[in-house]
N, CA, C and O atoms as a Tinker XYZ file with bonds, in Angstrom:
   276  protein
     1  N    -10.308000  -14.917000   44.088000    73     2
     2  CA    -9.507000  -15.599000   43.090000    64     1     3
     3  C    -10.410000  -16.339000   42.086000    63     2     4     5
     4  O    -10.308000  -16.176000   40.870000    81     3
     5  N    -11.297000  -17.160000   42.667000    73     3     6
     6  CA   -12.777000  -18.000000   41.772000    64     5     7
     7  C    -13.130000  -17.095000   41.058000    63     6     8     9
     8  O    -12.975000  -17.288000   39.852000    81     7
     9  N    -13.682000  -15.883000   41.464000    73     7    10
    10  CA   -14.387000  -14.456000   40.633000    64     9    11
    11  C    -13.802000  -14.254000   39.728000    63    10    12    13
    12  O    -14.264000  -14.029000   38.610000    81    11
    13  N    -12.574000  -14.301000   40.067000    73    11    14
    14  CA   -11.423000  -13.470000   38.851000    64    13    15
    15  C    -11.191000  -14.445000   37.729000    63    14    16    17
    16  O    -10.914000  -14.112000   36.576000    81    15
    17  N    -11.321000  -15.602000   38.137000    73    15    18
    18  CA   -11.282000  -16.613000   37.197000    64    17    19
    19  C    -12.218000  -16.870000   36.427000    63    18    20    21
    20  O    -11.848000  -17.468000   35.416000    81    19
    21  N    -13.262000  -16.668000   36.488000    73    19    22
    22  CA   -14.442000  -17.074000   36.239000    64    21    23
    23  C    -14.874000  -15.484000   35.227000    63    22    24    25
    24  O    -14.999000  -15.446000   34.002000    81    23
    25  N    -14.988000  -14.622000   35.940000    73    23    26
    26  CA   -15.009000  -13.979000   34.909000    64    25    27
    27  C    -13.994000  -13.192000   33.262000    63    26    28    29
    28  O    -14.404000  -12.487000   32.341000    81    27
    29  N    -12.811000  -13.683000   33.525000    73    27    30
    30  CA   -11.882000  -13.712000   32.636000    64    29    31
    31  C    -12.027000  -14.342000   31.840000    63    30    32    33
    32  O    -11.963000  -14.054000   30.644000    81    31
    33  N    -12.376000  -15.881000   32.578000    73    31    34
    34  CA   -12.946000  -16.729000   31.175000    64    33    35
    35  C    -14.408000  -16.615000   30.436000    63    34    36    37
    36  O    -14.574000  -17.041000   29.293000    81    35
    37  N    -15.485000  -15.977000   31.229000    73    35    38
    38  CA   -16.327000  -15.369000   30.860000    64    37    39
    39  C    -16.129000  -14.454000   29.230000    63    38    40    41
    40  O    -16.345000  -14.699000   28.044000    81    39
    41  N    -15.651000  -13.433000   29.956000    73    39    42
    42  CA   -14.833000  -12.108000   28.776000    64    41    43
    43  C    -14.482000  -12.925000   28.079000    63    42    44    45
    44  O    -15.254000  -12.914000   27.120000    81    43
    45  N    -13.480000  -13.951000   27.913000    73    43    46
    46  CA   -12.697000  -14.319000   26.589000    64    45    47
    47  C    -13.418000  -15.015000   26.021000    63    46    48    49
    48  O    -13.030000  -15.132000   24.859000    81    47
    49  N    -14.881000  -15.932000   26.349000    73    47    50
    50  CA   -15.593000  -16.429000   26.132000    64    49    51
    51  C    -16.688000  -15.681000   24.878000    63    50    52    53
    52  O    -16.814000  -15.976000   23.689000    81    51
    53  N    -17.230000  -14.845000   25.532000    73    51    54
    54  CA   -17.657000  -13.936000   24.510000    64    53    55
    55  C    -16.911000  -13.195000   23.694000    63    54    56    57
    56  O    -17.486000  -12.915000   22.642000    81    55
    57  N    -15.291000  -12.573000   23.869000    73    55    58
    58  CA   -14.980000  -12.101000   22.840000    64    57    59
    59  C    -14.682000  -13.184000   21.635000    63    58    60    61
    60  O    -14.820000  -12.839000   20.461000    81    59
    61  N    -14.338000  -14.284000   21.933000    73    59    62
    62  CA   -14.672000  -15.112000   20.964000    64    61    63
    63  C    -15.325000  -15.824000   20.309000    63    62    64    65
    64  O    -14.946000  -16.565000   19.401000    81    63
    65  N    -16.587000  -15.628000   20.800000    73    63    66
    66  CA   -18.141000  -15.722000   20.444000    64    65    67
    67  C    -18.192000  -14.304000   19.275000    63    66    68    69
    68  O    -18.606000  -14.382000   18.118000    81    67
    69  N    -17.896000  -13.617000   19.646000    73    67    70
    70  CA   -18.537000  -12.266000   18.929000    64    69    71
    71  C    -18.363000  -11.881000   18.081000    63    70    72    73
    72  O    -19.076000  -11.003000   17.593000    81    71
    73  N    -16.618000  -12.704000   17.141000    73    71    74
    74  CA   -16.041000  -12.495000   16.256000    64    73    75
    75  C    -15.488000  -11.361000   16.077000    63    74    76    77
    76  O    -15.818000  -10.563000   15.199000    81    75
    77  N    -14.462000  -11.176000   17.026000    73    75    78
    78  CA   -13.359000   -9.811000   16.770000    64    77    79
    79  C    -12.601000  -10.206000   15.615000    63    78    80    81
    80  O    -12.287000   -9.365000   14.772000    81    79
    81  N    -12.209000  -11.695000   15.481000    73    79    82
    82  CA   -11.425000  -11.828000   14.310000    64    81    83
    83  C    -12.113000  -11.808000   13.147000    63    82    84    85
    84  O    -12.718000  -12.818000   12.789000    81    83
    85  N    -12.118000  -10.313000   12.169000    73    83    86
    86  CA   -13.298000  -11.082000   10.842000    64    85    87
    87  C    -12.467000  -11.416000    9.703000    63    86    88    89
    88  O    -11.288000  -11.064000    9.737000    81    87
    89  N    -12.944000  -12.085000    8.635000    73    87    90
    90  CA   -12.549000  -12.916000    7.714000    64    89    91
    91  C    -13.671000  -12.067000    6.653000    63    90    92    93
    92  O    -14.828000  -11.690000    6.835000    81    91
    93  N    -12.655000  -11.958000    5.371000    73    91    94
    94  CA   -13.724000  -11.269000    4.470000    64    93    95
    95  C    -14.216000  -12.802000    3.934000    63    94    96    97
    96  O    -13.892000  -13.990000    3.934000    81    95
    97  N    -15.276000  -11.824000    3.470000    73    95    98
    98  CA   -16.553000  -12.722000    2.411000    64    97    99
    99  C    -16.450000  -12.597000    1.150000    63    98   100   101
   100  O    -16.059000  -11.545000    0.644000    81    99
   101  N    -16.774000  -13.622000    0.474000    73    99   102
   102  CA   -17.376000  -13.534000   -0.763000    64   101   103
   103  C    -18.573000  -13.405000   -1.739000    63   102   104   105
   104  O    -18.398000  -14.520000   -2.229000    81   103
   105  N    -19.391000  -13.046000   -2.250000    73   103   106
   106  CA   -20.255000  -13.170000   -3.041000    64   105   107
   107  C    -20.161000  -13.107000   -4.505000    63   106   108   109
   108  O    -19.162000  -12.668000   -5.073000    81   107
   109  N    -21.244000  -13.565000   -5.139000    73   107   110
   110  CA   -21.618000  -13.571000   -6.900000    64   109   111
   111  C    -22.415000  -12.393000   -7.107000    63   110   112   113
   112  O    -23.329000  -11.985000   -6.390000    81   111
   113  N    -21.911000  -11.830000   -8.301000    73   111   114
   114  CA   -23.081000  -11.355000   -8.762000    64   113   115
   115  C    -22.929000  -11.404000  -10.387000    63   114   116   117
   116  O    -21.827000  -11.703000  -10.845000    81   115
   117  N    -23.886000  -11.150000  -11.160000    73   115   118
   118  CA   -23.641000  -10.963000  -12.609000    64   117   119
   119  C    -22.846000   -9.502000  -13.202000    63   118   120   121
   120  O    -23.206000   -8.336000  -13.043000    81   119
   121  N    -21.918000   -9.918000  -13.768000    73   119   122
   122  CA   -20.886000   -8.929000  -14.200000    64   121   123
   123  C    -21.635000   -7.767000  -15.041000    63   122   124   125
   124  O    -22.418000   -7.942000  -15.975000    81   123
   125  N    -21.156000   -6.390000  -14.420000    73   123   126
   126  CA   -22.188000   -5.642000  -15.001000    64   125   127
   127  C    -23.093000   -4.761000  -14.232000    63   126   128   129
   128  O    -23.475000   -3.597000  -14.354000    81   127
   129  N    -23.334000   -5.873000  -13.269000    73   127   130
   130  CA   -25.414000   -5.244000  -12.801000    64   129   131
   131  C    -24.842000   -4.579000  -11.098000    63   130   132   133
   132  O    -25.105000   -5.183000  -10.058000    81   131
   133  N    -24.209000   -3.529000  -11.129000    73   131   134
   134  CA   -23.922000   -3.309000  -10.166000    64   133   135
   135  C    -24.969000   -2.857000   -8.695000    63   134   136   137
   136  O    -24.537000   -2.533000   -7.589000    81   135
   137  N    -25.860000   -2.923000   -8.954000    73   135   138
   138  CA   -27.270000   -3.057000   -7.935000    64   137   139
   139  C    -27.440000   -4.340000   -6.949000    63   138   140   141
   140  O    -27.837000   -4.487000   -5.793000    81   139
   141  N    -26.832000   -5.395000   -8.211000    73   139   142
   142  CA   -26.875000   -6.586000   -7.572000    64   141   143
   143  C    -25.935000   -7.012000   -6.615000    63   142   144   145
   144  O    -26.029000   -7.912000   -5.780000    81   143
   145  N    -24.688000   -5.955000   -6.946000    73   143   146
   146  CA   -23.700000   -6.469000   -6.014000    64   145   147
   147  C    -24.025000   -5.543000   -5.034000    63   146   148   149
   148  O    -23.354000   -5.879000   -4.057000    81   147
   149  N    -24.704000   -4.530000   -4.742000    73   147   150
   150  CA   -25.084000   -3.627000   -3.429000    64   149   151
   151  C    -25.964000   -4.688000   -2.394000    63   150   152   153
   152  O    -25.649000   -5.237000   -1.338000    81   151
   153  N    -27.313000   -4.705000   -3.280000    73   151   154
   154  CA   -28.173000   -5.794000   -2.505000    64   153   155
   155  C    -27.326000   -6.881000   -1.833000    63   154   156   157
   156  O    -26.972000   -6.846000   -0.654000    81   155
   157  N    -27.090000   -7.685000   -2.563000    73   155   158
   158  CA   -26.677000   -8.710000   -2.114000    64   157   159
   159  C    -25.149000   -8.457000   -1.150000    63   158   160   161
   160  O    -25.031000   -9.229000   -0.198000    81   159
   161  N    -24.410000   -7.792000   -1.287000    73   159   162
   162  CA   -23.716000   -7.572000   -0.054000    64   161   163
   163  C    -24.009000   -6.853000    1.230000    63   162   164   165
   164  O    -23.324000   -7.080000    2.228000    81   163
   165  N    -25.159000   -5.857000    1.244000    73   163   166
   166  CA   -25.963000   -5.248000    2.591000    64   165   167
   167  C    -27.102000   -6.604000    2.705000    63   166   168   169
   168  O    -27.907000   -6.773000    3.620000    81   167
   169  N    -26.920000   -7.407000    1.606000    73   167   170
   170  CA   -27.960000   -9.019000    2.558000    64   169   171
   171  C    -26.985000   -9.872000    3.278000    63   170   172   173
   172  O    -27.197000  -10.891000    3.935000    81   171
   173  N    -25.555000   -9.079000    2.954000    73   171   174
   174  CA   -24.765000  -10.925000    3.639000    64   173   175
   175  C    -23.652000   -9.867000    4.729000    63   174   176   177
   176  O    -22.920000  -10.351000    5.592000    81   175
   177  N    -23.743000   -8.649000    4.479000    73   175   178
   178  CA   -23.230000   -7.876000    5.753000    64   177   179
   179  C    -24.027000   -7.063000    6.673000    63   178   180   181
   180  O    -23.527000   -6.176000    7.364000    81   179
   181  N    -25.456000   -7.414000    6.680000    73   179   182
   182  CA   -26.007000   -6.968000    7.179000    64   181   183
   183  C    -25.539000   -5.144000    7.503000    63   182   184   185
   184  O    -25.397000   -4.603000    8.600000    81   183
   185  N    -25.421000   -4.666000    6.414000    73   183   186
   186  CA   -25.401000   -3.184000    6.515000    64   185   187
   187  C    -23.966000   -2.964000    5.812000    63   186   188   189
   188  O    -23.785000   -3.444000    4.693000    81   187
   189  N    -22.888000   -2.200000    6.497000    73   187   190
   190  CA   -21.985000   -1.188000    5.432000    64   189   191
   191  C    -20.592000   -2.430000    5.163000    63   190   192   193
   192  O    -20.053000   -3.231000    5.927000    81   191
   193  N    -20.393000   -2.105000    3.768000    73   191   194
   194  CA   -19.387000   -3.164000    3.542000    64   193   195
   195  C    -18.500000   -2.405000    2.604000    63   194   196   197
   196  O    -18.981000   -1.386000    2.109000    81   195
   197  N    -17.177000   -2.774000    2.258000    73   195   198
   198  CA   -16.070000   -2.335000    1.498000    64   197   199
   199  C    -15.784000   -3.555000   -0.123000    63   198   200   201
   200  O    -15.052000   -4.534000    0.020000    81   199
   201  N    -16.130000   -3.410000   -0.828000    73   199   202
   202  CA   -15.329000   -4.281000   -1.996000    64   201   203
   203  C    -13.881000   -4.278000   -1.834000    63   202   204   205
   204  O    -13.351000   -3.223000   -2.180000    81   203
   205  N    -13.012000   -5.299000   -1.342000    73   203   206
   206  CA   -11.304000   -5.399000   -1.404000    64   205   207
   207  C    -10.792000   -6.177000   -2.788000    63   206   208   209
   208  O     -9.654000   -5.956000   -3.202000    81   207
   209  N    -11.689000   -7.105000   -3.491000    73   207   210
   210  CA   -11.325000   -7.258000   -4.685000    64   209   211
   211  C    -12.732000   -8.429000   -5.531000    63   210   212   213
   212  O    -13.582000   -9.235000   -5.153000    81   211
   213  N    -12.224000   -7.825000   -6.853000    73   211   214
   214  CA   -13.301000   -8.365000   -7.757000    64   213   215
   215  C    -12.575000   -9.298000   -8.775000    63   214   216   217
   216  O    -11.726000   -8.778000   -9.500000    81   215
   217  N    -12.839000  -10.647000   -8.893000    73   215   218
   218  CA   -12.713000  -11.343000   -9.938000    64   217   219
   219  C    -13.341000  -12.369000  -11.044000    63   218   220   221
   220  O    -13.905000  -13.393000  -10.656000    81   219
   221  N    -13.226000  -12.061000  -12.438000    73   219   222
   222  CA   -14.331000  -12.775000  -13.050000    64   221   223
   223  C    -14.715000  -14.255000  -13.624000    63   222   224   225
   224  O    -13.930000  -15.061000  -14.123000    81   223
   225  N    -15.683000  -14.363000  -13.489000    73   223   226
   226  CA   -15.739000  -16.097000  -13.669000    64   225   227
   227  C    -17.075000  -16.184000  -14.314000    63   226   228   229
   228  O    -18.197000  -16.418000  -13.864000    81   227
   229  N    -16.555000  -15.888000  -15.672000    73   227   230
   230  CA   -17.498000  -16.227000  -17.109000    64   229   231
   231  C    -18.591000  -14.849000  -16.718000    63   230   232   233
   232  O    -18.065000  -13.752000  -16.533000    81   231
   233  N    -19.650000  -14.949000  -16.644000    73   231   234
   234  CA   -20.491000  -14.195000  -16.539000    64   233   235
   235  C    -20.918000  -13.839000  -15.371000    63   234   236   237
   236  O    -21.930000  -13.147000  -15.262000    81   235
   237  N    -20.415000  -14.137000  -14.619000    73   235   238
   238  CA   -20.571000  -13.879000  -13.135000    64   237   239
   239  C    -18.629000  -13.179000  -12.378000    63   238   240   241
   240  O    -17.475000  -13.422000  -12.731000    81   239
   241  N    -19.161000  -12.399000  -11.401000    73   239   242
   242  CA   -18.264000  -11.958000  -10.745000    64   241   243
   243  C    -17.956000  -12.392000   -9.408000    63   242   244   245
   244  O    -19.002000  -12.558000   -8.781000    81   243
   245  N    -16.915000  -12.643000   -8.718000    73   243   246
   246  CA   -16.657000  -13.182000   -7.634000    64   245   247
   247  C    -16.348000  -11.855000   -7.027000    63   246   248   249
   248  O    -15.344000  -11.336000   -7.516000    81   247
   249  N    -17.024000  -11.076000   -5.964000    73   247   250
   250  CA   -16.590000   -9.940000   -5.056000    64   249   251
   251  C    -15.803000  -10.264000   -3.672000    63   250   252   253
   252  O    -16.414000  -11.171000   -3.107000    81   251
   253  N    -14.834000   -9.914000   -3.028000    73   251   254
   254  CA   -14.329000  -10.381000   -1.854000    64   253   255
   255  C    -14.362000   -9.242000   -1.171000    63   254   256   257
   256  O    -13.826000   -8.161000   -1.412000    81   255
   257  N    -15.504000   -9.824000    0.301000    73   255   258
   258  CA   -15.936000   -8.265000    0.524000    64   257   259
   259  C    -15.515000   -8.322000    2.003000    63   258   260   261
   260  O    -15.177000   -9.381000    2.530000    81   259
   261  N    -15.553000   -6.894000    2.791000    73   259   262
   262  CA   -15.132000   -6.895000    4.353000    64   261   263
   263  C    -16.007000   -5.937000    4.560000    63   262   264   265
   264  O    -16.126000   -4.764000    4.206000    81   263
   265  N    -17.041000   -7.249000    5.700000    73   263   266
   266  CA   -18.139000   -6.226000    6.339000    64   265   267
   267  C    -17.990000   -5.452000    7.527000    63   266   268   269
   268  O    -17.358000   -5.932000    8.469000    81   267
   269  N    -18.476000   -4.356000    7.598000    73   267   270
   270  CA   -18.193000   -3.606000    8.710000    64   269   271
   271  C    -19.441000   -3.258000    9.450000    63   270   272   273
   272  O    -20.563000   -3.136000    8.959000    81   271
   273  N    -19.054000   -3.100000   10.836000    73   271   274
   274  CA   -20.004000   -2.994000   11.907000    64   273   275
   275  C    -20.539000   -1.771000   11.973000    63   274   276
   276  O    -21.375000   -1.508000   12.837000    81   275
């Protein structure tokens, strides 16, 4: 019964450590320079990511991005 307990809360422990729930991100980049928005989103998703929406703010762009594993 201890075992079973213990490791259940274990498991839920790390799955919520590990972030099953993700939350998209945001980044800047300068409107235009689309290189910059590659770099800089494989720097803040550490690898493959989706653009879900882009909005602009003066000379800069606000990207709202969802990184994937």
């Amino acid at each position: 019964m201890l075992k079973t307990f213990l490791f259940s809360s274990t498991l839920l422990f790390v799955l919520i450590v590990s972030g099953c729930a993700y939350e998209a991100q945001y980044i800047f980049y300068k409107t235009g320079v689309s290189e910059q928005l590659k770099e800089r989103a494989l720097r803040h998703c550490h690898g493959d990511f989706k653009v879900l929406q882009e909005e602009d703010f003066g000379p800069y762009t606000r990207a709202r991005l969802e990184c994937r594993e």
